[in-house]
C-alpha positions, -999 to 999 in steps of 0.1 A, spaced: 538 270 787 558 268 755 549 239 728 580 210 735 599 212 703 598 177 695 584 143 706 608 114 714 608 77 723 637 64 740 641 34 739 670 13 761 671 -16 787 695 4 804 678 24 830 706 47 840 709 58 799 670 59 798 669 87 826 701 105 816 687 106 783 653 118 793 663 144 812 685 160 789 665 162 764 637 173 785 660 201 798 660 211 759 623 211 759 615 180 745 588 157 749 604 126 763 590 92 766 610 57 773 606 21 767 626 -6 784 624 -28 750 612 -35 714 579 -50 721 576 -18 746 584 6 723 561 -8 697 533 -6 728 538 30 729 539 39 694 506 22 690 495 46 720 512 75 702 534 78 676 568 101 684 584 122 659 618 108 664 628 74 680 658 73 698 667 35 701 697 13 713 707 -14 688 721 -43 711 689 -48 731 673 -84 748 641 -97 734 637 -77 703 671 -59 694 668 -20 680 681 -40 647 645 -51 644 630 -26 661 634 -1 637 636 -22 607 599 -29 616 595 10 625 606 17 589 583 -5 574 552 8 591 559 42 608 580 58 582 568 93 588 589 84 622 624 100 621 646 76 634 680 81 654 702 44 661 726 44 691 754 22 704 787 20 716 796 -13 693 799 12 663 819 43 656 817 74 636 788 98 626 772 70 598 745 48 599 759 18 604 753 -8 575 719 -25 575 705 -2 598 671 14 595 679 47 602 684 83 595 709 92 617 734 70 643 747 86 681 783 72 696 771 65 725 795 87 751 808 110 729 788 140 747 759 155 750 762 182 728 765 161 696 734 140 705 711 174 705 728 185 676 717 149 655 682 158 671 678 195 661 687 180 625 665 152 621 639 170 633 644 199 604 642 165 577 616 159 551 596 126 556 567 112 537 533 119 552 521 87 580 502 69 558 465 56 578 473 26 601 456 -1 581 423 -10 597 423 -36 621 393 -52 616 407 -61 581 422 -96 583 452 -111 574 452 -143 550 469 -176 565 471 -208 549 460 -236 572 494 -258 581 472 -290 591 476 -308 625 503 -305 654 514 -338 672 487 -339 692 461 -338 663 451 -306 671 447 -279 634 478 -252 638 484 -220 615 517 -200 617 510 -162 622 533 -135 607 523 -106 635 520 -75 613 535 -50 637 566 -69 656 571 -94 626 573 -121 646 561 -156 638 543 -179 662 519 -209 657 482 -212 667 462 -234 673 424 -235 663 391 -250 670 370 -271 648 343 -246 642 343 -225 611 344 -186 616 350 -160 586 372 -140 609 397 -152 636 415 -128 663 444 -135 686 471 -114 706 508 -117 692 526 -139 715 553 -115 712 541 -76 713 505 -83 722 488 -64 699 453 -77 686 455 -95 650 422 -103 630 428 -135 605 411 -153 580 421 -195 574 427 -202 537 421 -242 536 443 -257 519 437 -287 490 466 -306 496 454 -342 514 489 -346 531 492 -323 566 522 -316 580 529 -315 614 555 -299 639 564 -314 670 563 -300 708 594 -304 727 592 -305 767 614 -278 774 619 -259 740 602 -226 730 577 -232 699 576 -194 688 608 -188 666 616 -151 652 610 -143 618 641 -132 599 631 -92 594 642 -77 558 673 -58 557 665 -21 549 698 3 537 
């Protein structure tokens, strides 16, 4: 059996695109795998890292926006194609982290054509996944409402922020699951000197977790 020419992730919550997509590109002998989201597709590039990422901008949860701002940041050797039907034209659309942008119904033939070229590009070499066991340093917030000790976690694969909430006993290491993509995150408490904690109050009905704003790569 012949070697697929090129690995993909597609990634849309539209399944009818997903399989349409998949199985033209499979026809083409690609490699084709699809997530249904962000958080999904950051799942399976922890599992495996594709060559090219073929992702929908306007998506629920985490939007491709983010998703592949956060793709550039710590999978640049991953070759990156953004799709929509909000934007026109062949460019990238501005503030998009990408190398190349698909029209989303204007044909087949022009989608393979973006692929075949992006996979001829020039990327830098993945650089090593930094080790997990290596722990993030958080400054310890103080108490919630409830007197309870509380950090605010930036997750270093999704981006996201979320608070946590920690025991009384002293460890050198921490280790949580991201509320948001669920990947395993290993921290370390820097305790603060300032006497005066701050708080931040639980709302019956509100969502604690708020996203953190991701940077704006050209």
């Amino acid at each position: 059996m012949p070697k697929a020419k090129v690995k993909l992730l597609i990634v849309d919550d539209d399944p009818s695109i997903r399989m349409s997509l998949s199985q033209i590109l499979i026809a083409s002998g690609n490699s084709v795998r699809s997530a249904v989201d962000g958080f999904s597709a950051l799942i399976e590039i922890r599992q495996e890292a594709p060559e090219i990422l073929l992702s929908d901008l306007n998506m629920p949860g985490m939007s491709g926006f983010e998703l592949l701002s956060v793709v550039r940041q710590r999978f640049p050797a991953i070759q990156v194609i953004a799709m929509s039907g909000a934007f026109s034209g062949d460019g990238v659309p501005p503030g998009v982290a990408a190398d190349a942008f698909y029209e989303k119904g204007t044909g087949v033939d022009s989608l393979l054509q973006i692929v075949r070229t992006i996979a001829q590009m020039e990327r830098p070499p993945s650089s090593q996944h930094p080790n997990t066991l290596a722990p993030i340093w958080i400054p310890r917030n103080g108490r919630d409402s409830c007197g309870q000790a509380y950090i605010m976690i930036t997750c270093p694969e999704c981006l996201r922020t979320f608070p946590q909430v920690f025991g009384e006993s002293i460890h050198p290491i921490y280790e949580t699951d991201c509320v948001y993509c669920h990947s395993l995150i290993h921290y370390a408490i820097v305790h603060s000197t300032d006497p005066t904690p701050q708080t931040f109050q639980r709302k019956p009905g509100t969502e604690i977790p708020t996203p953190l704003s991701i940077p704006d790569f050209g």
